[in-house]
ZAKETOR-405826 format. One record per residue (C-alpha): x, y, z; residue in three letters; residue number from 0. Coordinates in nm, 3 decimals. Each point is the difference from the previous one (the first is absolute). Example, Ala and Ser with C-alpha at 12.3 -4.5 7.8 and 13.67 -1.06 7.14 Angstrom:
((1.230; -0.450; 0.780); ALA; 0)
((0.137; 0.344; -0.066); SER; 1)
***
This chain:
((0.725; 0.491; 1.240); UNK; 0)
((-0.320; -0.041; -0.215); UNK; 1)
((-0.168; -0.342; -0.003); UNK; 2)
((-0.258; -0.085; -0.205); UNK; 3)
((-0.308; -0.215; 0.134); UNK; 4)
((0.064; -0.345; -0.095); UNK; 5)
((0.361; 0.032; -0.118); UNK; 6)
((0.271; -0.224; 0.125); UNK; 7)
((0.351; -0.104; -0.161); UNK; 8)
((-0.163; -0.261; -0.192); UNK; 9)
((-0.245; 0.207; -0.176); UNK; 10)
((0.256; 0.306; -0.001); UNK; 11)
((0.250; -0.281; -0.232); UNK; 12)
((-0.268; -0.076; -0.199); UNK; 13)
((-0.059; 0.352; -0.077); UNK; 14)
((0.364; 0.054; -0.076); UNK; 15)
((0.025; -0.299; -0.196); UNK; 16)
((-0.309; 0.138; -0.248); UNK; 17)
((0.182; 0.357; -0.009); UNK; 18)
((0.153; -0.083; -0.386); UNK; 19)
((-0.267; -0.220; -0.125); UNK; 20)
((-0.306; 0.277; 0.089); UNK; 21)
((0.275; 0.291; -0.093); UNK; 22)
((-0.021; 0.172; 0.314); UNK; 23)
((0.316; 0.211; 0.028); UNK; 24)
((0.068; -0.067; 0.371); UNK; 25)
((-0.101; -0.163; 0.331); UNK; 26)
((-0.064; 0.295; 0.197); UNK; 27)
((-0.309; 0.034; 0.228); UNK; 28)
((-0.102; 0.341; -0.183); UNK; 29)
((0.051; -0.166; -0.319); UNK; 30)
((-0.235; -0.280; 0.045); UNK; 31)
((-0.262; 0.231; 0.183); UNK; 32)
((-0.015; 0.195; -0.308); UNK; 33)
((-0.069; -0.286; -0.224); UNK; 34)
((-0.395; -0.056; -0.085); UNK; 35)
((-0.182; -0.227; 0.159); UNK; 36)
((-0.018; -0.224; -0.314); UNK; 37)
((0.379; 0.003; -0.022); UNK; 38)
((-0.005; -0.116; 0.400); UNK; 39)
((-0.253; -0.289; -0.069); UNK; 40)
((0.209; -0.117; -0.316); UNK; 41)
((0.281; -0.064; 0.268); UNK; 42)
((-0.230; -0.260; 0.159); UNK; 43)
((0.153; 0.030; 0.298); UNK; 44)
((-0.143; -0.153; 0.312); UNK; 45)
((-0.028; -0.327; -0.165); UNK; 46)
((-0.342; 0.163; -0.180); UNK; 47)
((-0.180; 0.082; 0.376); UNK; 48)
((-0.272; 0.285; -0.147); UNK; 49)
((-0.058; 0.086; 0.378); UNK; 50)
((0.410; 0.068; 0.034); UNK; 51)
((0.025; 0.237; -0.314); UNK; 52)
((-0.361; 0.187; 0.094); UNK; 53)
((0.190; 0.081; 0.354); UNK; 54)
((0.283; 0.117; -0.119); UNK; 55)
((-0.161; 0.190; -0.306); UNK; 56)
((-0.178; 0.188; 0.295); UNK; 57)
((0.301; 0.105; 0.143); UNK; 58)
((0.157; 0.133; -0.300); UNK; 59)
((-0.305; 0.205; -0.066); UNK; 60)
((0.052; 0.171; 0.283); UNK; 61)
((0.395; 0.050; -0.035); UNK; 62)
((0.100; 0.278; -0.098); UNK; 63)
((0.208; 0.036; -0.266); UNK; 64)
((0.237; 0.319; -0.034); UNK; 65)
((0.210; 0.097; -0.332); UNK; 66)
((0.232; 0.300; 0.069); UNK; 67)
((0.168; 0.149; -0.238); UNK; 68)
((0.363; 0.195; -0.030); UNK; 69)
***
């Protein structure tokens, strides 16, 4: 299973809870790593800790992110 740095249930809820509101379709991992990084920061999650979104803004530059197609 995937974690993200930083994530816990807490900040995974408050992710799901903004899902509707910031009209992201879904919760999944690959779905929120595709999201820009202004879309991420919007979510203020971490309470607003700049250090906590540069780290984990790192690792999802260096993801990698695979479409595949039928």
């Amino acid at each position: 299973m995937l974690q993200l740095p930083g994530f816990d249930a807490n900040e995974i809820k408050n992710y799901r809870r903004q899902l509707k509101d910031q009209q992201i379709p879904d919760g999944k991992i690959e779905t929120f790593c595709r999201l820009t990084p202004a879309q991420r920061a919007k979510l203020n999650l971490f309470g607003g800790d700049k250090a906590k979104l540069a780290e984990l803004e790192k690792v999802i530059k260096v993801m990698p992110l695979v479409t595949v197609a039928n």
